[in-house]
N, C-alpha and C positions, 0 to 999 in steps of 0.2 A: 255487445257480444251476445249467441242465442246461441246454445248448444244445441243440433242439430241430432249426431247418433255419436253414440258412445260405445264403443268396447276394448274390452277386460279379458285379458288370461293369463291366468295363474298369478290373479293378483287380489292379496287380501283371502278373504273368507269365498272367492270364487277360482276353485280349482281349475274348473276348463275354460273354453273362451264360452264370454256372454255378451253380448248386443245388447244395448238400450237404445230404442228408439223414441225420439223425444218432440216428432214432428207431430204425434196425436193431441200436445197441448196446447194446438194452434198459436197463436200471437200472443197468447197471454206470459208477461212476464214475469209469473212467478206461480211456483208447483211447490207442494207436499211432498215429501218421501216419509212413509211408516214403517211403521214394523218392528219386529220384536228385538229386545239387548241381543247384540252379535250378528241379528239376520245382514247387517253389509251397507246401511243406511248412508254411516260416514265414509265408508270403504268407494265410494260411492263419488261424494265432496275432494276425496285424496285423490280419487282417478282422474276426475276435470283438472284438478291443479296441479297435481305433478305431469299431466299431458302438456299443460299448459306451462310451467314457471320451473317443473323438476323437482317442486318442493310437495309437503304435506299439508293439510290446514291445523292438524293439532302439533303443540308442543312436545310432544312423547312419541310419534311416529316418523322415523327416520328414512330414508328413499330405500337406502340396502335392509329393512325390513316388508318390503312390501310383497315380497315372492311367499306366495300363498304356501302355508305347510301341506297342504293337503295334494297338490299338483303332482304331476306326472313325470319323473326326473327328468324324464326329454323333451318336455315342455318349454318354450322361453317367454317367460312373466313381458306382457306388453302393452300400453293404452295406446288406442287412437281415438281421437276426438276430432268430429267432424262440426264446426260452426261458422256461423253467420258474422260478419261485421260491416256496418255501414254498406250494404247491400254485393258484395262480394263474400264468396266462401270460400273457406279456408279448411285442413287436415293437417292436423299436425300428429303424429307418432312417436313414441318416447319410448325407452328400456333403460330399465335400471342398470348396475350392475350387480350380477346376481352369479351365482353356482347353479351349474347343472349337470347331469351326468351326461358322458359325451356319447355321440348318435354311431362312434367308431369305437370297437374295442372297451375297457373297461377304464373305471374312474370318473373323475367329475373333470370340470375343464370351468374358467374364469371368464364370464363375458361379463367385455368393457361397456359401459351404457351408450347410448345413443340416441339421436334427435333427428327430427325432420320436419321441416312447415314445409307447403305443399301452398300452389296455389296458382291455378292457368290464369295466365301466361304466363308467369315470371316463374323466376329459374330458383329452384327449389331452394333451403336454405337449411343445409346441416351442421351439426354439432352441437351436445347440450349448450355450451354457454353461449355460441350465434343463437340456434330456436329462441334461448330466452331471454335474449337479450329483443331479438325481432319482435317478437308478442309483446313485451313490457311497450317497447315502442309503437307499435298497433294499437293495444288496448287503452296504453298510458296510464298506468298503472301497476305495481310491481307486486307477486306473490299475496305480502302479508295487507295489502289494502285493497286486493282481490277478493281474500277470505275474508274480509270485514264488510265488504259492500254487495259483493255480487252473493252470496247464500249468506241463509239461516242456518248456518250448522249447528247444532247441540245448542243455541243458546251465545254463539261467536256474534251475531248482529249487534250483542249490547255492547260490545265493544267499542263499537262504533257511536252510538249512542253515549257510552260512558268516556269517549273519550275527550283531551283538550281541547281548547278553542284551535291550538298551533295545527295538532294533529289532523283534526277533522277540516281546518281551512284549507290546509295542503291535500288532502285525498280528494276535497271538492273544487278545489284547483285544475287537478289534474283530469277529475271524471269532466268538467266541465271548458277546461282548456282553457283559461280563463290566466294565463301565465302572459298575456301579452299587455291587457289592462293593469297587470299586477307592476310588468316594467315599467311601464305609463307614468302610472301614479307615482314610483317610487322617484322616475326621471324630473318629475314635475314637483315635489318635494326637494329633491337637490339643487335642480334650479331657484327655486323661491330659498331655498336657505343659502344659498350662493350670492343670490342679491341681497338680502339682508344684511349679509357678513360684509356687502362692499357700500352698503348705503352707511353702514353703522362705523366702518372705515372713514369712509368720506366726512362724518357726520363729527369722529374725534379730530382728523385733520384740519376742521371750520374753525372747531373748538382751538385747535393748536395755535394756526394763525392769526384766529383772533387775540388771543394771550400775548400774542408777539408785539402788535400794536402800540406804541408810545406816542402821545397827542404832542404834537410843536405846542413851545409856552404859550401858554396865552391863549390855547384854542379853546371856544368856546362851548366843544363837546368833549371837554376833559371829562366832565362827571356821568353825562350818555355812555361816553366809550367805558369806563370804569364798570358801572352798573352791567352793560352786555357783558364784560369778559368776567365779572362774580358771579350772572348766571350761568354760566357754561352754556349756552342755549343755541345750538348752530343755527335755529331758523330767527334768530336776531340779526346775524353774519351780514344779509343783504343792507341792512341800513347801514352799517360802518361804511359799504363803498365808497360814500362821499367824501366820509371824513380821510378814510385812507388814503382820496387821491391828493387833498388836501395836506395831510402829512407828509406825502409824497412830493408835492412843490415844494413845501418849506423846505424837507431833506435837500433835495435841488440847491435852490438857492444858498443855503447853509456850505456844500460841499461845494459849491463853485467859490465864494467868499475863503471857506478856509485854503483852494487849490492856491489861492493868490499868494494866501499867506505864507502858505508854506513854500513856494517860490523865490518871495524875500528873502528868506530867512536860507534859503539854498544858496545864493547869492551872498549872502554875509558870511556861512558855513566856508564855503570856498575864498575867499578875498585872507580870512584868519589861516586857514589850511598855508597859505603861498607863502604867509606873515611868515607863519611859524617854520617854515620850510626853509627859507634865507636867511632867517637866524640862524638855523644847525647848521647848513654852511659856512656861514661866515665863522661861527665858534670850531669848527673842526680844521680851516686855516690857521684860524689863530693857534690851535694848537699846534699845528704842525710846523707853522715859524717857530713858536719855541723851543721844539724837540729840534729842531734847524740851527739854531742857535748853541743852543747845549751840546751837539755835535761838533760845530768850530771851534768851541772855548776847549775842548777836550783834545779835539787834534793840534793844536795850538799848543798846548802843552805838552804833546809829546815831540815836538817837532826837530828841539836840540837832539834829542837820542839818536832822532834818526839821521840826522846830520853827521854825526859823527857814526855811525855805523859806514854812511856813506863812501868818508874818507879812507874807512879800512877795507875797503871793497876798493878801493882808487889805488892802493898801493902794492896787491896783487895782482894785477890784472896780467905780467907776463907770466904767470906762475897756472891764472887761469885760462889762460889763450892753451896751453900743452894740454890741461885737464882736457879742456873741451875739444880739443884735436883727439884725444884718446876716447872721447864720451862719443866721437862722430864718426871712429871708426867700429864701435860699438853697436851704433847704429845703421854701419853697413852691412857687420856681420848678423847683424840680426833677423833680417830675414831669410839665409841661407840656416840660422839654429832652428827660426820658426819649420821650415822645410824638415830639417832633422827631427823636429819636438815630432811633428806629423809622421813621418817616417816609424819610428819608436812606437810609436801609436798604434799605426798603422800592425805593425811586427808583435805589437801585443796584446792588440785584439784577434790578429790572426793566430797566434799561438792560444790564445781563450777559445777561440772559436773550432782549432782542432783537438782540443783537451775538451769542451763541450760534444763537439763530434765524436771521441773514439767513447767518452762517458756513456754518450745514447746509446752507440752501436754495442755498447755491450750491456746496456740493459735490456737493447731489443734481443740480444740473443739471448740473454736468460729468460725476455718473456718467452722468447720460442721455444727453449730448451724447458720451460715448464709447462709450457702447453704441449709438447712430444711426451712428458713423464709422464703428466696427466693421462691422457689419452690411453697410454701403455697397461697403465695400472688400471683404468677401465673395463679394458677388453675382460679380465679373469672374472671382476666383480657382476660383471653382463652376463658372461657364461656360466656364474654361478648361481644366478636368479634363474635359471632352465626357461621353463616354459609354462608358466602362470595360469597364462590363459586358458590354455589345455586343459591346466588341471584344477582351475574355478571350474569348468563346464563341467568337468567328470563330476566334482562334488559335487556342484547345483543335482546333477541327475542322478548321482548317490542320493543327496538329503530327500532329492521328489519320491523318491523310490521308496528308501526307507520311512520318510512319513507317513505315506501312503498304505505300505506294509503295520507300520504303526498303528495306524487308524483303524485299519481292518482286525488289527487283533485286540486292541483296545474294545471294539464291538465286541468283538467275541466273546470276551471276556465278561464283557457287560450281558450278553445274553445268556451264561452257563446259569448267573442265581435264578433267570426267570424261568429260563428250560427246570431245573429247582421245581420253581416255586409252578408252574406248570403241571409237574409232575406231582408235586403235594395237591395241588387243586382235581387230579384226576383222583389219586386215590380217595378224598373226600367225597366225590358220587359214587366212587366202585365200592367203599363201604356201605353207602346209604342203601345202595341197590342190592346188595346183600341183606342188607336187615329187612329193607322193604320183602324183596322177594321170602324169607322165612316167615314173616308176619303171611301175605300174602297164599305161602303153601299151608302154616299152620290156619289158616279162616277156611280156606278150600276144604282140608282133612276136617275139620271141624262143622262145615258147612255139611260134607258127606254123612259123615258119620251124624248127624241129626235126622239127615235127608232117610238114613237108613233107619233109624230107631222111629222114626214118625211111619213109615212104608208097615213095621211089622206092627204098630200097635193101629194102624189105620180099622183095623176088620171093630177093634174094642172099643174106639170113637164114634165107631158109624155105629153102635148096636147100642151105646147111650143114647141116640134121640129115635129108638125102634121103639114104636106103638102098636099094640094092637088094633090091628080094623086099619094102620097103613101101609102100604106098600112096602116092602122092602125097597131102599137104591140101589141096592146088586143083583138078587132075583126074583125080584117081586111081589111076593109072599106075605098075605096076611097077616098071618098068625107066625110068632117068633116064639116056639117053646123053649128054644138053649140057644142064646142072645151070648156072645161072645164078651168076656169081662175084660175091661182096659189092664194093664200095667199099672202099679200104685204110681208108680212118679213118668206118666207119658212126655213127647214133646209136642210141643202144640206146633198147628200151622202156622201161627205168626210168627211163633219163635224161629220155625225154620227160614221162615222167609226173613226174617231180617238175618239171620243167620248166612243167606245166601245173598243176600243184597253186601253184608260184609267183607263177605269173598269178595264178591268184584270189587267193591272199590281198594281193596287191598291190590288186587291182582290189575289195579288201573293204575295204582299209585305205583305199584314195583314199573308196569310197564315206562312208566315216565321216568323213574331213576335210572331203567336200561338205556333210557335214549339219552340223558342227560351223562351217564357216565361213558356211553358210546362215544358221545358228542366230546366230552373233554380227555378220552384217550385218543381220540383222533386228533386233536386241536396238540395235543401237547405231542405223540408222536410227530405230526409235521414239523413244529416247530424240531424237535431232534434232528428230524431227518434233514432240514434245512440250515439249523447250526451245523451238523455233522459236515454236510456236503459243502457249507462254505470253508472249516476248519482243514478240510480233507483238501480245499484247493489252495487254502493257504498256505499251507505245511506244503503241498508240492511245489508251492515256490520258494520257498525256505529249505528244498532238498541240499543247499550246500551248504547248510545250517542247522539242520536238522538231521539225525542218524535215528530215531527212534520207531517204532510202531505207528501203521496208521490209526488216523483218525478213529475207523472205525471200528478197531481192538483197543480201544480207551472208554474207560467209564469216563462221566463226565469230571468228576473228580481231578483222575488223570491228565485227561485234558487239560481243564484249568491248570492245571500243573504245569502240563509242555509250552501251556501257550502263555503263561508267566515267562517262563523260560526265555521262552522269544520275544516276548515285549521286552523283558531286560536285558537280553543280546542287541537288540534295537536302540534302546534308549544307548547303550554305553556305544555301537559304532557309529548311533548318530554324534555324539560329543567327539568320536576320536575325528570323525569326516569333518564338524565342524573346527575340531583345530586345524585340520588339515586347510583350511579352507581360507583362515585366519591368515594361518603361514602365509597362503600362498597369495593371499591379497596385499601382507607387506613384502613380501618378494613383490609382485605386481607394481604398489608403490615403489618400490626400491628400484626397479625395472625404468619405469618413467622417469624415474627422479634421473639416473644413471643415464638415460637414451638420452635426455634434454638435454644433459649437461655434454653428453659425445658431442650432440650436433653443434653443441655452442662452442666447444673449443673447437669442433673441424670447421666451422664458417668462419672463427676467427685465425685460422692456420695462415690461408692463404693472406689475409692482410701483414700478420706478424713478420711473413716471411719477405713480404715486400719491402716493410718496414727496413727489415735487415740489411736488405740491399742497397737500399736508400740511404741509411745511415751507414751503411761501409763508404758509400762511391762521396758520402759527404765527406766521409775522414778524410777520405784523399784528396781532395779536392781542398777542405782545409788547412792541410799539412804542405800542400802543393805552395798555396797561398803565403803560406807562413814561411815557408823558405826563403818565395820571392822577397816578401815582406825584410825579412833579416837581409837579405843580401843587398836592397836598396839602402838600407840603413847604414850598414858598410860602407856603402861607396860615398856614403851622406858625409860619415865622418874625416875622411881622408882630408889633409890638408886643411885644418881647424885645430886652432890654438886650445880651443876646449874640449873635452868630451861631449858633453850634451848643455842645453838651452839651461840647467840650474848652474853649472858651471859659471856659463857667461854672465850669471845674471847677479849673480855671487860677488864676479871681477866687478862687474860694470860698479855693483851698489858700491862696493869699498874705494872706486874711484871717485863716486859723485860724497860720499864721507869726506874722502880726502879733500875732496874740491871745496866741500862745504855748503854744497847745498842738501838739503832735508828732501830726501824723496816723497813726492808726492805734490810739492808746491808750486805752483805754476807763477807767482810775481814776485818781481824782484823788490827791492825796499821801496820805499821811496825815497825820491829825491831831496834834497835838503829845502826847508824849508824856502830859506831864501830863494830862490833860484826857482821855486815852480812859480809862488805867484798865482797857482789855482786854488778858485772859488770853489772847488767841489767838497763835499762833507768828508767821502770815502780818499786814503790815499791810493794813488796810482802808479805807474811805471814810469819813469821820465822817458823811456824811447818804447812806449806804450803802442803807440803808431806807428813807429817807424821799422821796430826790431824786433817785440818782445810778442808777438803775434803768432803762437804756432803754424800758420799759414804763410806766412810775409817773411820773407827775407833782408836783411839791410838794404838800405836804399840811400847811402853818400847822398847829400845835399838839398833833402827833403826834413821837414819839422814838421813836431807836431804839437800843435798848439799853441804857435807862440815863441817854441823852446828852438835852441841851435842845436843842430845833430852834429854830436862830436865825431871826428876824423876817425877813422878805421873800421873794424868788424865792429858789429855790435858784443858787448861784452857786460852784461848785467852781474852787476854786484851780487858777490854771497852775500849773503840773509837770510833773515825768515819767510819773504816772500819768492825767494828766487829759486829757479829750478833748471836743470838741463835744458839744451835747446833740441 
């Protein structure tokens, strides 16, 4: 990079704009700048780099310092810098942000800084942090390794000189571009440490392998193989190959030999398994003959009992013919009581069902009847919340109002002690300017009155240096015979003249306390007349709060007094506006809470009231039910020896009591011993087959098992096994 022209305004130690042109140092790269402390040398070094980067080269000079004190307020502080790079030129433009007084009207105004790189053809590039970001990327190099390479500022090059290896390798990185060689090398390090780490892998793995190794007996490089695996040495590894594949046969041979083996031995494994298998069989026979056995010896002995139980079953049998006539027309009625049980059922679930129904309908009508009270009671509490909202907004614009008013008098207030102290500050020059001016008239009268006593003794001064044979200085004259005598105590000429030199500076000094006390009776008059006139419009807003005298029939005193007044008239109806404000946000709350709950009970109205309907038209509907239900039931009963199905069931048990059979038992005794002749462990029914079969009816002239079917109905002996048919 070659700076080309440089200019500066209103920047630094140069007030207006200044040009430097830099093309008279022809090609040479690198120039002097001299000159005396302050002549602008560094001011100079800060212009190229804040053109450049937005920054400064020293550590104490900040960008928003650099707008020259001496500039022109309508002036705007700006460098451009025109140079050279890699044979293309460039202009880039910069502004801080700085104050200046504006070019409209009075005061200062705020401008934001700004940037611009320039550079045909290509399309301009604005904004401080793009400009310098664009240049860093151009030059390649940033701000503070700018100021170290490219000038000798004050003494900044040592910098660079005195810097670390890390620092100065990276600033000659970048001046030299030299970041690509730098990937290189670092790629080509990671590489070669990438293979080491998988040679030195591979090289513990050889090591692994090798340690695994065990020589078949007898091989001749037991103590070889030994020695490799105590060095640890991976580049021995290659010689084991042989032995390993040699290890490897004998494993072979070895594993086929024992595959055999263990095949016999599979073989014997199984042949014992089947041994042992037929034994637990045959031992789980054997026991079950025995428990077979211990069975018959047992029944065996019970066999007379049951024999004679027999007998007493053989002797009622007409007694048990009428039971069982009476047990089978039990059993005809019994499906017309089961129709009855049903009936009854039927008749009181429908009475459940319409005592469940009118239950509902009358809880639906109390929910409806409470959601109508609800509602009722609503409306008053709604109308008593008014209108909230209205009068949040009225407050908000009371409180704006009143703060506002507030704040205006709060000022006010704030400004009576300086109006004060203003007015103390005026009287302190209008005394001065009084004493001055008396000092001032006494030197005048004093200067006079010398001026006059010096005038009348003038003739008795001038006739002290009269000579004979000189001239007179008044008429010329020779000879002086009666020479005019001074006054004993004269005033001299010096004395008058400092005498008059004291006049004026007296009568200089009075005239500068007239202007200085002019100055602060006017300064503190304004300031009155501008409290007064804001006091005087405030009170005219406060005429409905205010009855007293205007503003300007008040001392300030007064004043402060009235406008106390008003500040704490304010403060106390902002606190009453603010409770007003409270209230009206929990009426508001209250409001919403209220409105929710309307809309919840009206959107639940119309379901409730459905409800109602619903559950009326089921009452009747179940009461409908219920009736039919009862009158089927009636007609169930008619013509039935019992009332209901417990009735019958009641007769039936105390007839099968009578009969002698145990409710619930399904087989008759058995038959006497004699006479069955079965081989079976359990006793059985002797017309087991033929009669005793819930399903099978007698069957004349059919046996079962062997046995003769005795003549008539079947008629199973009372006992403990026997049961109705």
């Amino acid at each position: 990079m070659k700076p080309v022209r440089l200019t500066l305004c209103a920047f630094g130690p140069y007030a207006g704009t200044c040009t430097l042109d830099l093309t008279g140092f022809g090609s040479s790269g690198l120039f002097l700048i001299s000159g005396d402390t302050g002549a602008g040398k560094t001011a100079l070094f800060d212009a190229i780099t804040f053109a450049l980067y937005g920054e400064t080269t020293g550590a104490y000079r900040e960008p928003d310092m650099l707008r020259s004190d001496y500039a022109i307020p309508t002036d705007t502080t700006f460098v451009e810098l025109e140079f050279t790079h890699r044979g293309r030129t460039y202009t880039v433009n910069r502004t801080p942000e700085q104050t200046r007084a504006k070019r409209r009207g009075e005061g200062v105004t705020t401008v934001p800084g700004s940037a611009a790189l320039t550079q045909e053809p290509d399309a301009p590039v604005t904004g401080t942090k793009a400009v310098t970001a664009a240049v860093t990327a151009l030059l390649g190099i940033d701000a503070r390794q700018f100021a170290q390479i490219s000038m000798i500022a004050q003494n900044d090059f040592a910098r660079l000189l005195n810097a670390s290896s890390a620092d100065r390798a990276e600033i000659l990185r970048r001046v030299f571009d030299t970041a690509s060689y730098q990937r290189l090398g670092s790629a080509a390090r990671t590489k070669a440490g990438e293979a080491l780490r998988q040679a030195e892998l591979a090289n513990h793995t050889v090591v692994q392998l090798l340690a695994t190794l065990q020589p078949a007996p007898g091989s001749p490089h037991t103590g070889e193989l030994a020695d490799a695996q105590d060095s640890c040495d991976p580049y021995r590894a290659p010689a084991t190959l042989d032995w390993a594949a040699e290890m490897i046969e004998a494993d072979t041979a070895l594993t086929a030999e024992q595959s055999q083996q263990l095949d016999i031995l599979d073989a014997r494994i199984e042949a014992q398994s089947a041994a042992v298998e037929a034994a637990q069989n045959r031992a789980k026979l054997l026991s079950s003959l025995d428990e077979a056995q211990a069975k018959a010896a047992e029944l065996t002995a019970q066999a007379p009992a049951l024999n004679a139980e027999w007998d007493k079953t053989e002797a009622r049998r007409p007694e048990l013919a009428e039971l069982d006539a009476k047990l089978q027309r039990f059993a005809e009625w019994e499906p017309r009581y089961q129709e009855l049980s049903t009936a009854a059922a039927s008749a009181k679930a429908a009475r459940a069902q319409a005592e469940q129904a009118a239950a509902a309908l009358e809880k639906d009508q109390k929910t409806l009847s409470s959601t109508d009270t609800a509602l009722a009671q609503l409306e008053p509490q709604i109308t008593a919340c008014g209108e909230p909202n209205a009068e949040l907004e009225s407050c908000r614009k009371t409180i704006e109002l009143a703060q506002s008013q507030q704040q205006d008098c709060q000022a006010l207030l704030d400004d009576i002690p300086r109006l004060h102290t203003a007015q103390a500050n005026w009287q302190r020059p209008a005394d001065e300017y009084r004493q001055r001016q008396q000092q001032a008239d006494a030197a005048q009268h004093s200067s006079a009155e010398m001026q006059r006593t010096l005038n009348a003794a003038r003739a008795g001064i001038l006739a002290q240096d009269l000579v004979d044979g000189t001239p007179c200085p008044v008429c010329g004259a020779l000879h002086h015979p009666a020479p005019a005598a001074p006054a004993p105590s004269h005033v001299t000429e010096a004395a008058c003249n400092k005498a008059a030199q004291a006049a004026a500076s007296a009568a200089a000094e009075a005239s500068k306390a007239s202007t200085a006390a002019g100055e602060a009776k006017a300064a503190a008059q304004t300031q009155r007349d501008t409290l007064y006139a804001r006091a005087a419009a405030f009170l005219a807003h406060r005429r409905q709060h205010y009855t007293g005298p205007q503003a300007d029939a008040l001392t300030p005193d007064e004043l402060q007094t009235a406008l106390q007044a008003q500040h704490d008239s304010l403060r106390r109806g902002l606190a009453e506006v603010h409770d007003r404000m409270a209230n009206a946000e929990s009426r508001k709350k209250d409001l919403e809470k209220l409105t929710r709950q309307k809309a919840q009970l009206q959107a639940q109205r119309p379901d409730q009231a459905n409800a109602v309907e619903q559950a009326r038209t089921a009452q009747a509907n179940a009461e409908k039910a219920a009736a039919e239900a009862q009158t089927r039931l009636a007609e169930g009963q008619k013509n039935l020896p019992w009332p209901d199905a417990a009735a019958m069931a009641a007769a039936r048990a105390e007839t099968q009591k009578h009969r002698g059979c145990a409710p619930g038992r399904t087989k008759p005794p058995p038959p006497p011993a004699s006479r069955t002749g079965c081989r079976r462990q359990k006793p059985r029914c002797f017309f087991q087959r033929t009669c005793c079969s819930p399903k099978r009816r007698p069957n004349p002239g059919r046996t079962g098992r062997g046995y003769r079917q005795p003549p008539g109905p079947c008629r199973p002996a009372a006992g403990p096994y026997c049961t109705a048919s």
